[in-house]
C-alpha positions as CSV (number, residue, x, y, z in Angstrom):
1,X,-46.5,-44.4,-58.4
2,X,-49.0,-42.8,-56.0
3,X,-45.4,-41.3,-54.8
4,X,-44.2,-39.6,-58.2
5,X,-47.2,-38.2,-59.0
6,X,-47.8,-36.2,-55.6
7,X,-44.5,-34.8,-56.4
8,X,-45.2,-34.0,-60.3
9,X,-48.2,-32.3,-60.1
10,X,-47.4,-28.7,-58.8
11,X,-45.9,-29.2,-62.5
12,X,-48.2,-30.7,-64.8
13,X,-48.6,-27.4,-66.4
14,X,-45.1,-27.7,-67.7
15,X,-44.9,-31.0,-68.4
16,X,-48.1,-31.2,-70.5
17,X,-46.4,-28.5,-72.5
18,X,-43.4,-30.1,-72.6
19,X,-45.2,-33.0,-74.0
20,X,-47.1,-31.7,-75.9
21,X,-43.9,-29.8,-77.9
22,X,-42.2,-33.3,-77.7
23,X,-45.6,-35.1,-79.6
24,X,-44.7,-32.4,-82.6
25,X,-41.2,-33.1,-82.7
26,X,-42.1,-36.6,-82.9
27,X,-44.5,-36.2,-85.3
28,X,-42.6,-33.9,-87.4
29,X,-40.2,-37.0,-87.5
30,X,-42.7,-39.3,-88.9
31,X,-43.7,-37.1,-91.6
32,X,-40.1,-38.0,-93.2
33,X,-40.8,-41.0,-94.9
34,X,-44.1,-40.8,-96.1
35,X,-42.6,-38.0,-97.7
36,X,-40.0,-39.5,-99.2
37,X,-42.2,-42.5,-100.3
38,X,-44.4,-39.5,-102.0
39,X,-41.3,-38.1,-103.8
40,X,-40.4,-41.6,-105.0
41,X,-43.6,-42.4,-106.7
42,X,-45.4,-39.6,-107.8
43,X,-42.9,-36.5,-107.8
44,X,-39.6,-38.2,-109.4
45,X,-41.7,-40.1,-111.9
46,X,-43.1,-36.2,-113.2
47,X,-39.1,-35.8,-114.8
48,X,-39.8,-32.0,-113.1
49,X,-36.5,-30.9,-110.4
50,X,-38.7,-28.3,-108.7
51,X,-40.9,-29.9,-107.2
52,X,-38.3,-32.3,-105.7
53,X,-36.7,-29.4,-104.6
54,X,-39.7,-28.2,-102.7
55,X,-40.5,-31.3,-101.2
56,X,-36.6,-31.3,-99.8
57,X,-37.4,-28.2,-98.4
58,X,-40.6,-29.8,-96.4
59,X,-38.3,-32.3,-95.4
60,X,-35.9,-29.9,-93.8
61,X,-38.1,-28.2,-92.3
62,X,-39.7,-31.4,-90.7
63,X,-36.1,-32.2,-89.4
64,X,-35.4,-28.6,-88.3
65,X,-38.9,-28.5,-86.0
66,X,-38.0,-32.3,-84.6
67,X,-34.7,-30.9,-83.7
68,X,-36.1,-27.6,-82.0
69,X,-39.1,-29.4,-80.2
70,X,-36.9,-32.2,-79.2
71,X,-34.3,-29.7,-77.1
72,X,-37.2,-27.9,-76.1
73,X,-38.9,-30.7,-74.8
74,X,-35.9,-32.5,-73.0
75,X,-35.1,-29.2,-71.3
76,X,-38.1,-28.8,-70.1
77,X,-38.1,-32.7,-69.0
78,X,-35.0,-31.8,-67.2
79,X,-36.2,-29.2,-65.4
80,X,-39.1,-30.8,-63.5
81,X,-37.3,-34.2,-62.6
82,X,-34.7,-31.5,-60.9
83,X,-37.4,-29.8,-59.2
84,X,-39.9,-32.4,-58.0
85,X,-36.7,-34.8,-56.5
86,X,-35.5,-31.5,-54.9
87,X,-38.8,-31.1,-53.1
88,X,-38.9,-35.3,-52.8
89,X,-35.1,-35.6,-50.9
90,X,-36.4,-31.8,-48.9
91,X,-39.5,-34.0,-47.8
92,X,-37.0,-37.2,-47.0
93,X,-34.1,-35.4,-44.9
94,X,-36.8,-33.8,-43.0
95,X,-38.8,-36.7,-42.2
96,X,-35.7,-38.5,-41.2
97,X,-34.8,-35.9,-38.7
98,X,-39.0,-36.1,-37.7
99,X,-38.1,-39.8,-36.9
100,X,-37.3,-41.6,-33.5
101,X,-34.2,-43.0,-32.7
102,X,-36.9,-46.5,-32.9
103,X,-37.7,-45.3,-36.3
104,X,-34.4,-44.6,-37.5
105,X,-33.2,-48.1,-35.6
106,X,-35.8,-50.0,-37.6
107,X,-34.5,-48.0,-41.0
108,X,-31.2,-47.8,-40.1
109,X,-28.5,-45.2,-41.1
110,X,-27.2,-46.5,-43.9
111,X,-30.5,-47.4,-45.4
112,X,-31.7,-43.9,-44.9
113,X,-28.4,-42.6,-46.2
114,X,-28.7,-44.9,-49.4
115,X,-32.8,-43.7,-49.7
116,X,-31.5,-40.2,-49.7
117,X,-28.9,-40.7,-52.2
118,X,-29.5,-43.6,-54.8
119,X,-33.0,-44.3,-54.4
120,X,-33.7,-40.2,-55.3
121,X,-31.5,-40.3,-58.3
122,X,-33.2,-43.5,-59.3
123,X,-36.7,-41.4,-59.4
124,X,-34.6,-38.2,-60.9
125,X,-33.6,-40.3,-64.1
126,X,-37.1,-42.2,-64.5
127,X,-38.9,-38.9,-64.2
128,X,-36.7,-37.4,-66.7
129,X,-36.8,-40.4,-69.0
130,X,-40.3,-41.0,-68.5
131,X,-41.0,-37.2,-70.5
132,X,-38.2,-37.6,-73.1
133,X,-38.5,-41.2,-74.8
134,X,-41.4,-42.7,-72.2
135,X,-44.0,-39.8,-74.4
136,X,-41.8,-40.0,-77.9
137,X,-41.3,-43.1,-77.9
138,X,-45.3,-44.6,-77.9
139,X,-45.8,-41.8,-80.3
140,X,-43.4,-42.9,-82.9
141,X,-44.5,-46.6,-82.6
142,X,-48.4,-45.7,-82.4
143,X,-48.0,-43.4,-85.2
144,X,-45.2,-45.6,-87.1
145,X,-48.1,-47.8,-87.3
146,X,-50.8,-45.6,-88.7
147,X,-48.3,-44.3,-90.6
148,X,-47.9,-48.1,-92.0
149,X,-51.8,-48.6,-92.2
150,X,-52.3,-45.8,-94.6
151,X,-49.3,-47.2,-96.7
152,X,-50.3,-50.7,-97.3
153,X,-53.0,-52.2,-94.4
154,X,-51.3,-55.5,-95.4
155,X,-47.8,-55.2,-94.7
156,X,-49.2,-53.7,-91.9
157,X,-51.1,-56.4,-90.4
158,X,-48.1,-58.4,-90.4
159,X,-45.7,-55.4,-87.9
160,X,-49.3,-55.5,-85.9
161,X,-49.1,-59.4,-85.3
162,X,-46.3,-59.1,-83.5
163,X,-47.6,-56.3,-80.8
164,X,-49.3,-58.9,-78.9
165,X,-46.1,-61.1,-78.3
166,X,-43.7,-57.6,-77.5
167,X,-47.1,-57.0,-74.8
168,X,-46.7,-60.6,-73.1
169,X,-42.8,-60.5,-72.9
170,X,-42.7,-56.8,-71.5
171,X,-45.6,-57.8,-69.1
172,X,-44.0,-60.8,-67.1
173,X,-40.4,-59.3,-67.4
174,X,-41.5,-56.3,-66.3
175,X,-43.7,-58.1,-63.2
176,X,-40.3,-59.8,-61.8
177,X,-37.6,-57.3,-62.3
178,X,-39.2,-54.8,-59.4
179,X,-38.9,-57.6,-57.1
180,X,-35.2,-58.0,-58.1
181,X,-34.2,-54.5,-57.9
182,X,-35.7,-54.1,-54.5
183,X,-33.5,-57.0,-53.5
184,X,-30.6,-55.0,-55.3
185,X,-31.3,-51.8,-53.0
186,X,-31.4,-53.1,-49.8
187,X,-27.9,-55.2,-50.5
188,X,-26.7,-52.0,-51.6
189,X,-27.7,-50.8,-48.1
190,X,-25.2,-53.2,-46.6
191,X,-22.6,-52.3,-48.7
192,X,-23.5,-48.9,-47.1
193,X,-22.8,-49.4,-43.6
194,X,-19.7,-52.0,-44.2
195,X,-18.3,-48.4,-46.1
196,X,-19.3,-46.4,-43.5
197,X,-18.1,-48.4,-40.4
198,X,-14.7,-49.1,-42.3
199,X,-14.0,-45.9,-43.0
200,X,-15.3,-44.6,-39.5
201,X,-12.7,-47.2,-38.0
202,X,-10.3,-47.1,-40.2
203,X,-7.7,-46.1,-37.5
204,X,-8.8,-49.2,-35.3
205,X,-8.8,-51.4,-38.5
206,X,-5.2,-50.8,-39.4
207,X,-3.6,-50.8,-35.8
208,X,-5.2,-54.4,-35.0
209,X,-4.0,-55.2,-38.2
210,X,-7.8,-56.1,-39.3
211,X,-7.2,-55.0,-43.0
212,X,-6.9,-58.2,-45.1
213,X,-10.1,-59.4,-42.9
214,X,-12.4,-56.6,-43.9
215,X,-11.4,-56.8,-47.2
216,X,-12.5,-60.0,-47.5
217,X,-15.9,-59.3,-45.3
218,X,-16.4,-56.2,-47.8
219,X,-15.5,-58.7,-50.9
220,X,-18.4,-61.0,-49.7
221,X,-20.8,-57.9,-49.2
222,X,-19.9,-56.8,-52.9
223,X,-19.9,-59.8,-54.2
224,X,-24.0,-60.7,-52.7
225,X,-24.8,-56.2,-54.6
226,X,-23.2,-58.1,-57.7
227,X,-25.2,-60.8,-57.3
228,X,-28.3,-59.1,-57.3
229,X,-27.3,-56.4,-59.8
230,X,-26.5,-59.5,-62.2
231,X,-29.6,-61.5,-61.8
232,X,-32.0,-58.7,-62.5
233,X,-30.0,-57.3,-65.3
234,X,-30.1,-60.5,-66.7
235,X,-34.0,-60.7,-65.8
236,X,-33.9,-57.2,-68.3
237,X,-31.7,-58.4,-70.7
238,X,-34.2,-60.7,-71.9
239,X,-36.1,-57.5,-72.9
240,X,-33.7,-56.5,-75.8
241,X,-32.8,-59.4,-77.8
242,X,-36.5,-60.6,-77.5
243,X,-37.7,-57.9,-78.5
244,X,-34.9,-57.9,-81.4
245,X,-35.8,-61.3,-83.0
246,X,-39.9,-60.2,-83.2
247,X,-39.1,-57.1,-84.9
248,X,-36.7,-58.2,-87.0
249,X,-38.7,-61.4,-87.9
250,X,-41.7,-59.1,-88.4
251,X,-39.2,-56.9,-90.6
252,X,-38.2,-59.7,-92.8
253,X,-41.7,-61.0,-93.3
254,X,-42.5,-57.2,-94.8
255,X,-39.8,-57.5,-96.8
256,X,-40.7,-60.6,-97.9
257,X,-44.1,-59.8,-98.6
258,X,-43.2,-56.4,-100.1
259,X,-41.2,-58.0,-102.5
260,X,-44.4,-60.0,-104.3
261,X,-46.6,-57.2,-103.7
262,X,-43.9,-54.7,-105.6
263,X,-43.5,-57.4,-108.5
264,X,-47.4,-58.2,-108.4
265,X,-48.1,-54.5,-109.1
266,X,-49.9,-53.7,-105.8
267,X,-47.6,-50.9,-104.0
268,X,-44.7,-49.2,-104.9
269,X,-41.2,-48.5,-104.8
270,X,-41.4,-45.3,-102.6
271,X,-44.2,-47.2,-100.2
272,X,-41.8,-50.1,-99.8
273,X,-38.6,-47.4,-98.9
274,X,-41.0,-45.6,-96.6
275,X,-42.5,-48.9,-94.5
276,X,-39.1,-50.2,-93.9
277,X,-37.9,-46.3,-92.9
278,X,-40.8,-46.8,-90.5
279,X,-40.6,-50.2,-89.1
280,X,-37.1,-48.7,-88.4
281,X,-38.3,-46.2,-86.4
282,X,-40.6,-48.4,-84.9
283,X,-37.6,-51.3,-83.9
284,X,-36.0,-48.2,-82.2
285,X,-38.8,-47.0,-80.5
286,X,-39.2,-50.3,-79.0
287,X,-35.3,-50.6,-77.8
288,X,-35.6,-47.4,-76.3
289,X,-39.0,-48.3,-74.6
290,X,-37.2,-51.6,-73.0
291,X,-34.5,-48.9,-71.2
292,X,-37.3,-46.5,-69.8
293,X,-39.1,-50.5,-68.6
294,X,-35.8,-50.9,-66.8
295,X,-35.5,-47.5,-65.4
296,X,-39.1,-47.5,-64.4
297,X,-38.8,-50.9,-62.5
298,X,-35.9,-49.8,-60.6
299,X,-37.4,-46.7,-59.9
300,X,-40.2,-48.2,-59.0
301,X,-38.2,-50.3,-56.4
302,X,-36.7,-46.4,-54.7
303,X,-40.4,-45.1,-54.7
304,X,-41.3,-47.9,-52.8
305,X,-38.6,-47.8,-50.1
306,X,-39.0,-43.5,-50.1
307,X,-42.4,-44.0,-49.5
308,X,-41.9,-46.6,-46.7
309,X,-40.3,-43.6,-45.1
310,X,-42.2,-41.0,-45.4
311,X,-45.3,-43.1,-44.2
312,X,-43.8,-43.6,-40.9
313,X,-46.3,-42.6,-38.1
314,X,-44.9,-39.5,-35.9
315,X,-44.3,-41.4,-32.8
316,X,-43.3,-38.4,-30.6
317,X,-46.5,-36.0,-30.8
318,X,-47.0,-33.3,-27.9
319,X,-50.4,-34.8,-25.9
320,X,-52.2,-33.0,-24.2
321,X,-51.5,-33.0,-20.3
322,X,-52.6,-30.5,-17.5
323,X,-49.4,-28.9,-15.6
324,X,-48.8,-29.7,-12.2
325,X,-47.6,-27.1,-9.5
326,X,-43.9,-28.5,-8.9
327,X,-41.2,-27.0,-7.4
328,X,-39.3,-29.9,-9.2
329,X,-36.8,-28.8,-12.3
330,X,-37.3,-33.0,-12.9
331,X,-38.7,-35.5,-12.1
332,X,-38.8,-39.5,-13.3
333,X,-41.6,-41.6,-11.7
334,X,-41.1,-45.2,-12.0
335,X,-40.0,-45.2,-15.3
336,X,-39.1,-48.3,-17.4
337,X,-38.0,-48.7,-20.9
338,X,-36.8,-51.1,-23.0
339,X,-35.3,-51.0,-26.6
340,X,-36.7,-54.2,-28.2
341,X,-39.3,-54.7,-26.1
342,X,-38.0,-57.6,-24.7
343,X,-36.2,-57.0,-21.4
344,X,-36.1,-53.7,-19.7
345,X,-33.0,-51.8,-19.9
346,X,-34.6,-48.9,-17.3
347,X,-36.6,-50.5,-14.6
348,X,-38.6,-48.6,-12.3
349,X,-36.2,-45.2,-12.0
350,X,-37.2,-42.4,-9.7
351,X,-35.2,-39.3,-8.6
352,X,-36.7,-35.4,-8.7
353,X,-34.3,-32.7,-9.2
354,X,-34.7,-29.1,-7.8
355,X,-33.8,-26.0,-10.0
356,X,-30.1,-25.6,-9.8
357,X,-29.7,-29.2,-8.1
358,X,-26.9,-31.7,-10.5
359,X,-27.3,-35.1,-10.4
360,X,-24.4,-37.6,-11.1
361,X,-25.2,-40.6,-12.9
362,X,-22.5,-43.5,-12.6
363,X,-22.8,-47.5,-13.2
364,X,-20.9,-50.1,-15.2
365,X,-20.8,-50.2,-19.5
366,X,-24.2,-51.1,-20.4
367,X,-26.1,-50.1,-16.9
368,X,-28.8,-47.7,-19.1
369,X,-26.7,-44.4,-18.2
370,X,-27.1,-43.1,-21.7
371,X,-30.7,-44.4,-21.9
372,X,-32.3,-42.3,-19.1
373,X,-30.5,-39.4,-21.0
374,X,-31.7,-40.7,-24.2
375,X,-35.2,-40.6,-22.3
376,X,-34.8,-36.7,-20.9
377,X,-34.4,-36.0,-24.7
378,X,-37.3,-37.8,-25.8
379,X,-35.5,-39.7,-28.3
380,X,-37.5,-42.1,-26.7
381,X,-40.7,-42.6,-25.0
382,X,-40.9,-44.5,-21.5
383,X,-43.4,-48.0,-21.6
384,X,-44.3,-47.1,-18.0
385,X,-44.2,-44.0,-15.5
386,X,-43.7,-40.4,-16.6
387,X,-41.0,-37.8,-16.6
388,X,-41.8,-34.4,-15.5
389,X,-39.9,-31.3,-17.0
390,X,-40.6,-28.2,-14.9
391,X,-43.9,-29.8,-13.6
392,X,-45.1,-30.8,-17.6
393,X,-45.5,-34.4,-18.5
394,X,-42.2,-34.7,-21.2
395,X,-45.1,-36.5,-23.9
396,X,-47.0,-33.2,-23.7
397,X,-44.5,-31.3,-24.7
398,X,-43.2,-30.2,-28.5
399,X,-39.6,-31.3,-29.5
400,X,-38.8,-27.9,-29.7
401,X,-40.0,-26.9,-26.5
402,X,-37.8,-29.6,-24.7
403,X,-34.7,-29.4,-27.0
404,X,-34.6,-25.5,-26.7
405,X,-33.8,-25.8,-22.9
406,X,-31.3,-28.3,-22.6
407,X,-27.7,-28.4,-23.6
408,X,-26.0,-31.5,-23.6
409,X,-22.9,-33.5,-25.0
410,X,-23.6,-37.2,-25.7
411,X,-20.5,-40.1,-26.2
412,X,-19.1,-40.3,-29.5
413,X,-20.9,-36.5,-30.3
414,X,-20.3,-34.6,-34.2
415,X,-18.3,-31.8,-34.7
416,X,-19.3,-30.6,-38.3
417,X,-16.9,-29.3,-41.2
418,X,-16.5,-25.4,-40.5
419,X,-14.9,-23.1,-38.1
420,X,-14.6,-23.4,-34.4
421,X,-17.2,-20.7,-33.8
422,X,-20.0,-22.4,-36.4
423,X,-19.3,-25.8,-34.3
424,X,-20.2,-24.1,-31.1
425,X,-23.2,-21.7,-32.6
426,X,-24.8,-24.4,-34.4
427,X,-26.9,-22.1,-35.9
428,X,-28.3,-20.6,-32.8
429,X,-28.3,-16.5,-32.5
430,X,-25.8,-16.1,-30.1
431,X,-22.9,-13.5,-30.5
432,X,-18.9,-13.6,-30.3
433,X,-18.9,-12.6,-26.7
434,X,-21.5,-15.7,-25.2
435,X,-19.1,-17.7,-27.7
436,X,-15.7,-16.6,-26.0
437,X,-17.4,-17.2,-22.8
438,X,-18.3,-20.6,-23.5
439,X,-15.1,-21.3,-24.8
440,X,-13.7,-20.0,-21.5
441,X,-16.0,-21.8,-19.2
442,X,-15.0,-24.9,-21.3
443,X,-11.6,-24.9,-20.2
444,X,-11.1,-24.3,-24.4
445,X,-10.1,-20.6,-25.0
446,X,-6.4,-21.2,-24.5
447,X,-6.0,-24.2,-27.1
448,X,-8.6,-22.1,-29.3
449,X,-6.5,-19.2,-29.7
450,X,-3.5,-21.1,-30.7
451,X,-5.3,-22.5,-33.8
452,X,-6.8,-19.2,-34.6
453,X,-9.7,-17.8,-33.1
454,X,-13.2,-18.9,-33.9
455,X,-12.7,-18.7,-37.6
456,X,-10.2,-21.5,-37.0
457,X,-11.1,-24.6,-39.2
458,X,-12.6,-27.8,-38.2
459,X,-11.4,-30.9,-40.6
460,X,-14.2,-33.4,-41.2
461,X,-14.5,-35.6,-38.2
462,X,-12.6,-33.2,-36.2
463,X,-9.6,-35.1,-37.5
464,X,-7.3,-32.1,-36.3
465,X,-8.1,-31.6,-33.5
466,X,-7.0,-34.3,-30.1
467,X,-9.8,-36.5,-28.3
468,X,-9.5,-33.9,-25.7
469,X,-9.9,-30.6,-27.8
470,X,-12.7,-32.2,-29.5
471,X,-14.5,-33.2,-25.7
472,X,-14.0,-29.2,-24.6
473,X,-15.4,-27.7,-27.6
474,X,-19.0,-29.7,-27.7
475,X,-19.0,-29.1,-23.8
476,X,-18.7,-25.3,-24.8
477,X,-21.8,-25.9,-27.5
478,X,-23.5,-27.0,-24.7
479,X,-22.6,-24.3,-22.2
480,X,-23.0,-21.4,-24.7
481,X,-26.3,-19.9,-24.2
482,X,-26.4,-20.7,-20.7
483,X,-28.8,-23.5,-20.8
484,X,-31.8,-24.1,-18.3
485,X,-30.9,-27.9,-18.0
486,X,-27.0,-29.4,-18.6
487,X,-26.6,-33.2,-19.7
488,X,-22.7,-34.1,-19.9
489,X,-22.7,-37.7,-21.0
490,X,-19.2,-39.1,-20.3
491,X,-18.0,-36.1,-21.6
492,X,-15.0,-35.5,-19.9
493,X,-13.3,-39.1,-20.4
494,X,-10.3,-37.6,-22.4
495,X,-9.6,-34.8,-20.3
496,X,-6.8,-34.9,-18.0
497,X,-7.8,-34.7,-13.9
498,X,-6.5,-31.1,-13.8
499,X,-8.8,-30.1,-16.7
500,X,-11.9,-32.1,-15.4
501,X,-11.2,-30.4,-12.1
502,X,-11.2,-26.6,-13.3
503,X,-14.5,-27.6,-15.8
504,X,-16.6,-29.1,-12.4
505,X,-15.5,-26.3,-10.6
506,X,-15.9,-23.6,-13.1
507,X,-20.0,-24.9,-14.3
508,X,-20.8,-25.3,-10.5
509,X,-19.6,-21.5,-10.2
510,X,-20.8,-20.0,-13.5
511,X,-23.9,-22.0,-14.0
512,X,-25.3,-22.4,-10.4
513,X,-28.8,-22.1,-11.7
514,X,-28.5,-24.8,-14.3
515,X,-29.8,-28.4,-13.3
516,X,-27.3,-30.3,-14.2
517,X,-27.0,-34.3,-15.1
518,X,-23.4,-35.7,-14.9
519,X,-22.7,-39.1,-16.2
520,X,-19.6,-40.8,-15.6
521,X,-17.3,-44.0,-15.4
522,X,-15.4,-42.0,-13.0
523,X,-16.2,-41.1,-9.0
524,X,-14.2,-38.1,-9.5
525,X,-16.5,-36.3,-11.9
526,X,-19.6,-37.1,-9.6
527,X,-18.5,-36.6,-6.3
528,X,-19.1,-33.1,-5.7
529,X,-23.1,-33.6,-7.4
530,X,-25.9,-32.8,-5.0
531,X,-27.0,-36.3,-5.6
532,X,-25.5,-39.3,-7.4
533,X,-27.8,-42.1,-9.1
534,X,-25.6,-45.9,-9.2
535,X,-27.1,-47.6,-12.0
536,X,-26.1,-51.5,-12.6
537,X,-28.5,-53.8,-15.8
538,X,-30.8,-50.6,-15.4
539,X,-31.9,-50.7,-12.0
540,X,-31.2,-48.1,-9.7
541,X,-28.7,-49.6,-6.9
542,X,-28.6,-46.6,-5.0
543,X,-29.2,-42.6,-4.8
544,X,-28.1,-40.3,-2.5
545,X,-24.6,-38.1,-1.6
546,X,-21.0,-39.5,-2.1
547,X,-21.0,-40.1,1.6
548,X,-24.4,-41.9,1.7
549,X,-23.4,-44.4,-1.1
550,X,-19.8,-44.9,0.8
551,X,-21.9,-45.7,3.7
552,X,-25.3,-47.7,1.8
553,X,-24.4,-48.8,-1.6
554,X,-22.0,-52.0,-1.7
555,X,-21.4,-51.1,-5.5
556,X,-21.0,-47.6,-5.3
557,X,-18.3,-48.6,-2.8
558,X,-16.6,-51.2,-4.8
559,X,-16.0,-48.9,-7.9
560,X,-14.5,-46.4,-5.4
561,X,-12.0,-48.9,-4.2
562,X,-11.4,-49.8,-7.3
563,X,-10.5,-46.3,-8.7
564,X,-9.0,-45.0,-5.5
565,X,-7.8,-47.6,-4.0
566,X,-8.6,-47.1,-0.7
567,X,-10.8,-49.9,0.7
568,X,-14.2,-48.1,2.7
569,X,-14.7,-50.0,5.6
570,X,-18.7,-49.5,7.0
């Protein structure tokens, strides 16, 4: 709750008159039958037609202002449940960019996706519902009731015995439906990322032939949302037809009643037409109230998980840290890291890179290449030893102050939906010509041209473009601006040797200034670095020039016989 109203009060002012025009719709309504009940015992009895007429006037009128006040009201209602969940998923997507990769590891993608999408539409359509029937709705059943009291206190009595019941059953259904529907979310988060892996591999799934088995591990993943959609709409459902027998055991008591009152002489006709017109009213109210208590519990459920989410600590602040004279571009002292904590996957890494120096990074699938890069990014922090950028401990600096010097291309990297030029801009202010260039330098303008310029469309997921187009252009976003520090993470797998040839030779030529960081399954795209760093379970095996590894580094010379061929002897 604490949630909704930070995000409804720049707009109080509106709701409170919003409400307030709803309350006189509402009570414009409830003026209709004590009306009528006025007409039917003292106006019709008079034999006059005018003054019936005039009263059907009023009565109009009464219906004409509900009417007005009522769209008033729900447009209004409309209007700030827009705005406050536009400022609520603004707030979201930015502190899930704010995030860690830890952070988002413990969330997860699809959870966040699922927070961004369903859990702020769940708060869109309780904040919405909450002005429109959550403030009608108590004022037709308070004043229903008054409305009753003034008519016959008796009859009365009887609709007021049953209050406390409709209290106890709302109470404890109420108290384990949120529970339920927090259950619900978070299996709708699985069903999230068995949608999203599927269709990501979708080209994998139908060449294995792995069809009929995911639809039968999606088919158990929907079945377990059902599940849990089922048992707390059933826990809800109880609301309604609960709710129903009171009422309507209530409503045939006042009948009853009425009807030995009316032939004892103690109320009338008209009071009778009007109590039942209210306890109608009233019946409705409460069926109406049992949707907003189901709305407000699953809402209730998405506040909860937003909130966990916005509450997150900011785990990469800048610290403060005095700068050390370094003629070092980088440097990693003893650093070790591990992802859960558990085991290191970077133990103890050191290396110091001069401006202009490259430094090839090679080792087996899992050897922590991508970590140390994930490191230089500060995705991550390091448990132990430092990393100096430009003489500046990496924790004392701002995201934006490390991220604005580096280009780099990860594994599996995003092209977006737009045109070639967007892709490679990214929103940065760099003009046509350092875009050509990049292109260029990327070994990319040829293949570019063909598909027509920059304005030349991307598909989503780059679907039209090959594994190798795809690998040039995010090497040109990186190159484009001509970066201080270059980070080409297996970058370069789908190009052929003649490409990955003219791109090595073309960034050690163009951009002899920028340090560079090459990593690589193959010896061929690290050969030529001023220094190459063998990685194998996160240790360091070796560091030094092609020809020192040939001559120190038994694994460095095992993957070159293996991709050459030719057996080093020492």
């Amino acid at each position: 709750m604490l949630l909704i109203l930070h995000y409804i009060k720049p707009h109080l002012r509106q709701m409170t008159l919003g409400m307030t025009v709803k309350m006189i719709g509402s009570l414009a309504e409830l003026i209709l039958p004590y009306v009528l009940s006025y007409i039917i015992d003292h106006v019709i009895p008079l034999g006059k037609m005018g003054p019936v007429l005039w009263w059907g006037v009023l009565m109009l009128a009464s219906t004409a202002v509900a009417w007005i006040c009522n769209v008033v009201a729900n447009r209004s209602a409309a209007a700030v449940s827009r705005e406050a969940v536009f400022h609520v998923r603004h707030d979201l997507f930015e502190k899930i960019f704010a995030l860690s990769n830890r952070q988002v590891d413990y969330c997860t993608i699809p959870s966040l996706i699922s927070r961004m999408t369903t859990d702020t539409y769940n708060l869109h359509r309780m904040i919405g519902m909450m002005q429109r029937i959550g403030i009608r709705a108590p004022i037709l059943i308070i004043g229903g009731i008054l409305m009753t009291w003034t008519l016959d206190p008796v009859l009365a009595a009887i609709l007021l015995a049953m209050l406390p019941l409709l209290g106890v059953i709302v109470y404890f259904i109420s108290k384990h439906s949120v529970p339920l529907f927090a259950v619900l979310q978070e299996r709708n988060d699985a069903m999230v990322r068995a949608v999203r892996e599927n269709i990501s591999g979708v080209r994998v799934i139908k060449a294995l032939s792995k069809t009929e088995d995911e639809k039968k591990r999606f088919r158990a993943i929907n079945r377990s949302v059902y599940k849990a959609e089922n048992q707390a709409n059933r826990t809800m459902a109880l609301n309604s037809p609960l709710m129903n027998l009171i009422l309507n055991l209530g409503f045939v008591l006042v009948v009853v009643a009425g009807a030995y009152r009316v032939d004892a002489g103690k109320t009338g006709v008209g009071t009778i037409t009007a109590f039942l017109s209210y306890f109608t009213i009233i019946l409705n109210a409460m069926m109406t109230m049992t949707r907003v208590i189901k709305l407000y519990s699953r809402a209730l459920a998405s506040a909860h998980r937003i909130q966990e989410v916005l509450d997150l600590p900011e785990e990469l602040k800048a610290l403060p840290s005095a700068e050390e004279p370094s003629d070092a571009a980088l440097r990693f002292e003893d650093v070790c890291f591990s992802y859960h904590k558990k085991q290191d996957n970077l133990s103890h890494i050191s290396f110091t890179l001069k401006k202009g120096e490259s430094l090839g990074i090679l080792g087996p699938t899992g050897a922590g290449k991508s970590t140390l890069a994930f490191l230089l990014m500060r995705f991550y922090d390091p448990d132990a030893g430092r990393i100096l950028l430009k003489g500046r401990d990496l924790r004392s600096m701002t995201l934006t102050e490390i991220r604005s010097v580096f280009g780099v291309v990860f594994q599996n990297d995003s092209l977006f939906r737009d045109t070639i030029g967007e892709n490679i801009r990214i929103g940065r202010p760099l003009s046509e010509k350092q875009l050509l260039q990049a292109l260029s330098d990327a070994q990319a303008a040829a293949f570019t041209a063909e598909k027509g310029g920059l304005s030349a469309p991307v598909e989503p997921k780059a679907s039209n473009l090959s594994g190798g187009q795809k690998q040039r252009l995010l090497i040109a976003r990186a190159l484009a601006g001509n970066p201080e520090f270059l980070i080409l993470d297996d970058s370069s797998s789908a190009l052929d040797f003649k490409t990955d040839a003219a791109l090595r030779k073309t960034i050690r030529a163009q951009y002899a200034g920028t340090t560079s960081i090459i990593i690589a399954q193959r010896i061929s795209s690290v050969r030529h670095c001023d220094r190459i760093l063998v990685l194998e379970d996160g240790k360091a095996m070796g560091l030094g020039t092609h020809e020192e590894l040939l001559a120190d580094c038994p694994l460095y010379r095992e993957l070159y016989t293996l991709q050459t061929g030719e057996k080093v002897t020492v």
